[in-house]
Backbone as ProteinMPNN parsed JSONL, in Angstrom:
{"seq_chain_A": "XXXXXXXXXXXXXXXXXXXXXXXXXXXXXXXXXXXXXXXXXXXXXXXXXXXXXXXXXXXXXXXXXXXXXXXXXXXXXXXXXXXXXXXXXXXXXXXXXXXXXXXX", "coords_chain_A": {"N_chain_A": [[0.844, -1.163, 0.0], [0.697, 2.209, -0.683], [1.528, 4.66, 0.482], [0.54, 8.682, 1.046], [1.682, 11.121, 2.734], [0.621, 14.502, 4.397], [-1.282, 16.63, 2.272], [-1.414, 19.3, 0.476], [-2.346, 22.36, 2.182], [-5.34, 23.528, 1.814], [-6.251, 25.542, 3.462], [-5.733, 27.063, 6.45], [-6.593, 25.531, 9.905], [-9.33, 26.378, 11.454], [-8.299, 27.179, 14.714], [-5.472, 26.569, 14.454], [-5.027, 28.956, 12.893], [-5.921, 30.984, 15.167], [-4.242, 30.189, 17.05], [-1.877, 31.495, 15.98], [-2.474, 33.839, 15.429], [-2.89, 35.105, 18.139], [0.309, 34.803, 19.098], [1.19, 36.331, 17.243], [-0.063, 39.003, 17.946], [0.848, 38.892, 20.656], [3.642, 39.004, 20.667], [4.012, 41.838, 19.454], [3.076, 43.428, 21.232], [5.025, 43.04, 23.222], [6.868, 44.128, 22.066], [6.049, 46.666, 21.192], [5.823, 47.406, 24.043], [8.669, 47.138, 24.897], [10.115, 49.243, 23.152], [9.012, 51.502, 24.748], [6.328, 52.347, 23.917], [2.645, 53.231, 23.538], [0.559, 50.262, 23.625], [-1.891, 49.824, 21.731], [-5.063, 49.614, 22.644], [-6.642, 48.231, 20.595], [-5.364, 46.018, 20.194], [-5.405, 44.412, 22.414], [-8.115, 43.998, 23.204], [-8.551, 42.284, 21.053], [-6.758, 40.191, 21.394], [-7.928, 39.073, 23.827], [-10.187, 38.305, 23.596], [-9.763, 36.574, 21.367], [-8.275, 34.714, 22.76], [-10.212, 33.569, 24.635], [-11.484, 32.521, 22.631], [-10.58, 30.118, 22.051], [-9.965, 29.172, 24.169], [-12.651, 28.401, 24.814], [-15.212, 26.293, 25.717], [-17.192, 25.493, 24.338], [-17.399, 26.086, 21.707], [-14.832, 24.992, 20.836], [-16.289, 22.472, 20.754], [-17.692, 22.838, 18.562], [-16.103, 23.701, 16.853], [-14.749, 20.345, 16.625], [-16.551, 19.158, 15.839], [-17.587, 20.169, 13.152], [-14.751, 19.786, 12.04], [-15.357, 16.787, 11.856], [-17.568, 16.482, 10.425], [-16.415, 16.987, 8.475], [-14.116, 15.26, 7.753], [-15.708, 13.336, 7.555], [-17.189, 13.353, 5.173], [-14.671, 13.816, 3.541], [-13.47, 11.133, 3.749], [-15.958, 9.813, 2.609], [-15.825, 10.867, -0.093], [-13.491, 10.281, -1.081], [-13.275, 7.598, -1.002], [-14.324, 6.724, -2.8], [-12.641, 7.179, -4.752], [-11.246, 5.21, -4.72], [-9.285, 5.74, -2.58], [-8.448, 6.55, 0.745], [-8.871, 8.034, 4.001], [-7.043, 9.619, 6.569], [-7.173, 10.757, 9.532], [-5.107, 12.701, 12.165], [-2.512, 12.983, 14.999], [0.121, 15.795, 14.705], [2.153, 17.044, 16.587], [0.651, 18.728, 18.514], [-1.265, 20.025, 16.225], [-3.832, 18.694, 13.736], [-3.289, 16.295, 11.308], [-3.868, 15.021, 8.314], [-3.91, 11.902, 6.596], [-3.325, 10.186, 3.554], [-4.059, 7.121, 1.926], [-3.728, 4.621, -0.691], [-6.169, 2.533, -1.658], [-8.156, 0.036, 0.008], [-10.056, 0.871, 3.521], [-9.429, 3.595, 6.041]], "CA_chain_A": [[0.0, 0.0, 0.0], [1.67, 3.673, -0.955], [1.218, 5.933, 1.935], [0.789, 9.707, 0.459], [1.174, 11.832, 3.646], [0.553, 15.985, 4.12], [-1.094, 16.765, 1.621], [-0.848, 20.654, 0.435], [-4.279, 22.688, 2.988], [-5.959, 24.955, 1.405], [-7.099, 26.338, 4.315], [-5.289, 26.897, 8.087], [-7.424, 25.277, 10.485], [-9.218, 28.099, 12.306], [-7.878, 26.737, 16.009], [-4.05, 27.177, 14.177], [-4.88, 30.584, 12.997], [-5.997, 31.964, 16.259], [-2.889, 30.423, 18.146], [-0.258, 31.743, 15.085], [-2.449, 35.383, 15.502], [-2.372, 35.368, 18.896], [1.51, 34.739, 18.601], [1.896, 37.587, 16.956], [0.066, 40.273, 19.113], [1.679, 38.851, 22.277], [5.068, 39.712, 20.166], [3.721, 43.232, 18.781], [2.415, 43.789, 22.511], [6.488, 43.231, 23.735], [8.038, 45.077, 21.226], [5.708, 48.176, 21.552], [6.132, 47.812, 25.709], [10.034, 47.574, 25.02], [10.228, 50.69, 22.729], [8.033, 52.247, 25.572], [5.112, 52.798, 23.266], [1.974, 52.635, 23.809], [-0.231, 49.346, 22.962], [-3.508, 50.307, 21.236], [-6.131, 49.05, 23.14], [-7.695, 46.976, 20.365], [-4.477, 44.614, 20.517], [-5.283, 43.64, 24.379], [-9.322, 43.788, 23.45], [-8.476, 41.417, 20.331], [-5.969, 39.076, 22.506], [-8.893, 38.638, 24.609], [-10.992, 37.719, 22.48], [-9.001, 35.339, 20.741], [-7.941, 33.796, 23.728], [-11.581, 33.101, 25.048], [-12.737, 31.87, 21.712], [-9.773, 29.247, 21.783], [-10.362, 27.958, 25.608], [-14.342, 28.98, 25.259], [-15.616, 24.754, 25.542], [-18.955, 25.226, 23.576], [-16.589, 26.768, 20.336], [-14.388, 23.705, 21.005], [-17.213, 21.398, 20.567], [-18.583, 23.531, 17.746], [-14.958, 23.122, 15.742], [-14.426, 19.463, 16.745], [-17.773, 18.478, 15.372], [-17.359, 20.428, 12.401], [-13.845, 18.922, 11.868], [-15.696, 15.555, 12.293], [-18.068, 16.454, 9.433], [-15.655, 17.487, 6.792], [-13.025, 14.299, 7.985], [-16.394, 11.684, 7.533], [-17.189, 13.908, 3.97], [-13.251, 13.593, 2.868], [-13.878, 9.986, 3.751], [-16.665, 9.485, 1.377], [-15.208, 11.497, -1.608], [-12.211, 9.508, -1.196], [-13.447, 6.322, -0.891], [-15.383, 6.789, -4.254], [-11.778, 7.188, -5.885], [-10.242, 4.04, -4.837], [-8.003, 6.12, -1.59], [-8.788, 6.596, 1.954], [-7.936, 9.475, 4.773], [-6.735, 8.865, 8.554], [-6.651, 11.85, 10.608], [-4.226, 12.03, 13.268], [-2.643, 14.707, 15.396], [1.442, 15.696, 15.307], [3.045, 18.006, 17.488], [-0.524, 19.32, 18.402], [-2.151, 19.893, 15.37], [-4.212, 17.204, 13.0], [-2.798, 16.218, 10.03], [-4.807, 14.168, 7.338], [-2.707, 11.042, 5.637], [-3.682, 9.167, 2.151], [-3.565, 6.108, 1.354], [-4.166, 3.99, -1.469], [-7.259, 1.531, -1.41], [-8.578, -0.186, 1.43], [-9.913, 1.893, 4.324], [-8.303, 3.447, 7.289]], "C_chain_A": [[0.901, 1.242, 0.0], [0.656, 4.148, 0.055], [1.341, 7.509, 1.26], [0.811, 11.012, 1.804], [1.359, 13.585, 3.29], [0.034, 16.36, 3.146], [-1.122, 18.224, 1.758], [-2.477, 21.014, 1.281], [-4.189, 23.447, 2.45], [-6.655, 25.543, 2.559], [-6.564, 26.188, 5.816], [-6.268, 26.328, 8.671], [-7.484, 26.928, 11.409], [-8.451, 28.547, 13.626], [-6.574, 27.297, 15.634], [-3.929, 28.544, 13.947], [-5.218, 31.143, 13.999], [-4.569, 31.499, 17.216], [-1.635, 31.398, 17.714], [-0.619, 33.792, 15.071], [-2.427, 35.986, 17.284], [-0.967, 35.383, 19.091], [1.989, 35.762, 18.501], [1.38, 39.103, 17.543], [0.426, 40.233, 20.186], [2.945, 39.443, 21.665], [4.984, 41.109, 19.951], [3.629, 43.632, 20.566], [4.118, 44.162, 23.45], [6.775, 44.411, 22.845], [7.414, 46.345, 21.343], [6.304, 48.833, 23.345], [8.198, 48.172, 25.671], [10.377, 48.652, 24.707], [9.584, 51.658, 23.412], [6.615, 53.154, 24.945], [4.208, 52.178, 23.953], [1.377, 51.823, 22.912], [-1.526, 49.547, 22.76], [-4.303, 49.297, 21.761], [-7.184, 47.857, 22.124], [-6.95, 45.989, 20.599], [-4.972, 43.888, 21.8], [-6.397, 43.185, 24.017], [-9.101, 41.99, 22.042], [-7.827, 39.935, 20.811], [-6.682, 38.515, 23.637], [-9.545, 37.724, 24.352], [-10.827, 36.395, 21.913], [-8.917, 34.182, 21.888], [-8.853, 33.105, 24.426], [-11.964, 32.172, 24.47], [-11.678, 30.412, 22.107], [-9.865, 28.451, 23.424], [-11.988, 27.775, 25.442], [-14.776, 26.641, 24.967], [-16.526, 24.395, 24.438], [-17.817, 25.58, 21.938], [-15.85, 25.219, 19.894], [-14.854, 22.464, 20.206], [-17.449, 21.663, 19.111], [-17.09, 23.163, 16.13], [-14.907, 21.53, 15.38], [-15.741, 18.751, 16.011], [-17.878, 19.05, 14.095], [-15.852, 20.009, 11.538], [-14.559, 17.414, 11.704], [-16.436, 15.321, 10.695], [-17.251, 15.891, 7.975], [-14.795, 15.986, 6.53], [-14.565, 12.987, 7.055], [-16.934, 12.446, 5.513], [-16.239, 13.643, 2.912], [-13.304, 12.205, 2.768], [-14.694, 9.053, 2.238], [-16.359, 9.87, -0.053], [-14.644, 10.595, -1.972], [-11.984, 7.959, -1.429], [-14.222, 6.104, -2.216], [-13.581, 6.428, -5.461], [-10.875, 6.45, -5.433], [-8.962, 4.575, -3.335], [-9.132, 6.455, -0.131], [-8.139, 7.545, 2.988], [-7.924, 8.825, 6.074], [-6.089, 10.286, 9.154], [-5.513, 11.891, 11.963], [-3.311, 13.408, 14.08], [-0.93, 14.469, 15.557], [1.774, 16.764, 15.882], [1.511, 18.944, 17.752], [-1.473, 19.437, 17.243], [-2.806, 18.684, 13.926], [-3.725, 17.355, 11.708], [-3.719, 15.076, 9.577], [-3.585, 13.559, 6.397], [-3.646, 10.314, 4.312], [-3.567, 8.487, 2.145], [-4.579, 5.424, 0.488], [-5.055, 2.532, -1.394], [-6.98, 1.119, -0.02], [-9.151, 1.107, 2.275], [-9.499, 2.215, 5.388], [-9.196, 3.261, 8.237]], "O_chain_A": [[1.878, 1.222, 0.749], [-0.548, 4.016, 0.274], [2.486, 7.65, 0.832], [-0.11, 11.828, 1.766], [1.979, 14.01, 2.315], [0.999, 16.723, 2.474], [-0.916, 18.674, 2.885], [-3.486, 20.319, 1.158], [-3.208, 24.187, 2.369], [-7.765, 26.041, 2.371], [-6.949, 25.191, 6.427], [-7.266, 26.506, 7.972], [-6.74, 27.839, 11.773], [-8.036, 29.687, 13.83], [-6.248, 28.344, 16.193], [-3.103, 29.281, 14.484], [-4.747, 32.278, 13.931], [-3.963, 32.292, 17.938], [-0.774, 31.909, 18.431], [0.179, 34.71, 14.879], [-2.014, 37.104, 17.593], [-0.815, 36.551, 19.447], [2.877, 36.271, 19.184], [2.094, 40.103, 17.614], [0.454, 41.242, 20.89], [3.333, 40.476, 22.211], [5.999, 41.715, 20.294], [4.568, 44.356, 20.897], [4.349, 45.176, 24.108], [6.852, 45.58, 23.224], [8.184, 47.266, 21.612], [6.817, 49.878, 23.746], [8.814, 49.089, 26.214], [10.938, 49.347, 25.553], [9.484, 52.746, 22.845], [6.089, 54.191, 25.35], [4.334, 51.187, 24.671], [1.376, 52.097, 21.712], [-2.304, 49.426, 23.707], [-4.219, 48.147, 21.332], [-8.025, 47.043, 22.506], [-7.445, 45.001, 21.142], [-4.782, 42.682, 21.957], [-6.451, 41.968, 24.198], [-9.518, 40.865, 22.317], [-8.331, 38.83, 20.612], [-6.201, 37.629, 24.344], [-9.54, 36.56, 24.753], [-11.559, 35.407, 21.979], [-9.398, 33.049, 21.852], [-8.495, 32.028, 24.902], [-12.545, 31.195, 24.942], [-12.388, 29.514, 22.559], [-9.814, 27.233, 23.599], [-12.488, 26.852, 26.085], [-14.46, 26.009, 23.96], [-16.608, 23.341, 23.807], [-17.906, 24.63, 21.16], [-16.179, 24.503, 18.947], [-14.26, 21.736, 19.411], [-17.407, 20.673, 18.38], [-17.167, 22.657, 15.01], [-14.984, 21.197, 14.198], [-15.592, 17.576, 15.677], [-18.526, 18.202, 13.481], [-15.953, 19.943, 10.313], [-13.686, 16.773, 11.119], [-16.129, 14.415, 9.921], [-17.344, 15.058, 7.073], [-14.735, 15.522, 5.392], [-14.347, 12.105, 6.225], [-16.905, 11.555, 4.664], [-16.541, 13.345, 1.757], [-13.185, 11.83, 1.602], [-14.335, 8.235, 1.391], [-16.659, 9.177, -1.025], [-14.957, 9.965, -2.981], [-11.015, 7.32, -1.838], [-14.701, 4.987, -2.414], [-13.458, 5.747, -6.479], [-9.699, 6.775, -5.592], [-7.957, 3.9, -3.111], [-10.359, 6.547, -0.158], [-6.95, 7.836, 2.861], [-8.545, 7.861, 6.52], [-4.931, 10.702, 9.195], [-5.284, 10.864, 12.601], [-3.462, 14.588, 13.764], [-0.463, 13.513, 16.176], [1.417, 17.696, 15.161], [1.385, 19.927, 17.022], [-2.555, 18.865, 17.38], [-2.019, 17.971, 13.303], [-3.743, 18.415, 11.082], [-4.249, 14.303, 10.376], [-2.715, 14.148, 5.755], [-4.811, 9.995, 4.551], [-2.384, 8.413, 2.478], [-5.8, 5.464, 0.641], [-4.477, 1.499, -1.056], [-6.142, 1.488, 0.801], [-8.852, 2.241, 1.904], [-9.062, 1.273, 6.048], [-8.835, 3.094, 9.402]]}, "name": "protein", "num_of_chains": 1, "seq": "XXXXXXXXXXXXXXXXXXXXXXXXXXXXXXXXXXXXXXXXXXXXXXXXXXXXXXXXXXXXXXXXXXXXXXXXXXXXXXXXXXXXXXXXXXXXXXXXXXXXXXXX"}
């Protein structure tokens, strides 16, 4: 069986983009405090925000079940054209593998 893993995402998961934009206004948030500027108040209100939606449980649920959809969807496509998907999670985030016939 050929194994095809990673393939290219068209699309960040939303969970990765709020950790990789939080990321970067905790960094913007230093570097203004070091240069002794001030930090515009939406950065802190937005870093809030973010940070809520990403612990908030019900959102959680609301991704993970929507992840669930698309994974049992990719499934069926896939299984129409002779290949099969197997979700799986590395260094925190899920990665989706290929493989050729059979299913996973």
């Amino acid at each position: 069986m050929e194994i095809v893993n990673n393939p290219p995402a068209a699309l960040l998961p939303r969970s990765a983009w709020i950790r990789s934009r939080i990321a970067d206004i905790k960094n913007a948030i230093i570097r203004y405090e070091q240069d002794g500027e001030e930090v515009p108040g939406e950065w802190r209100q937005e870093l809030a925000l973010l940070t809520s939606e990403l612990e908030d449980p019900l959102v959680i649920d609301i991704l993970k079940a929507i992840q669930g959809v698309l994974l049992d969807k990719a499934k069926s496509v896939l299984g129409d054209k002779g290949l099969s998907v197997m979700c799986h999670r590395d260094a925190g985030a899920p990665t989706l593998s290929l493989f050729k016939g059979g299913a996973s």
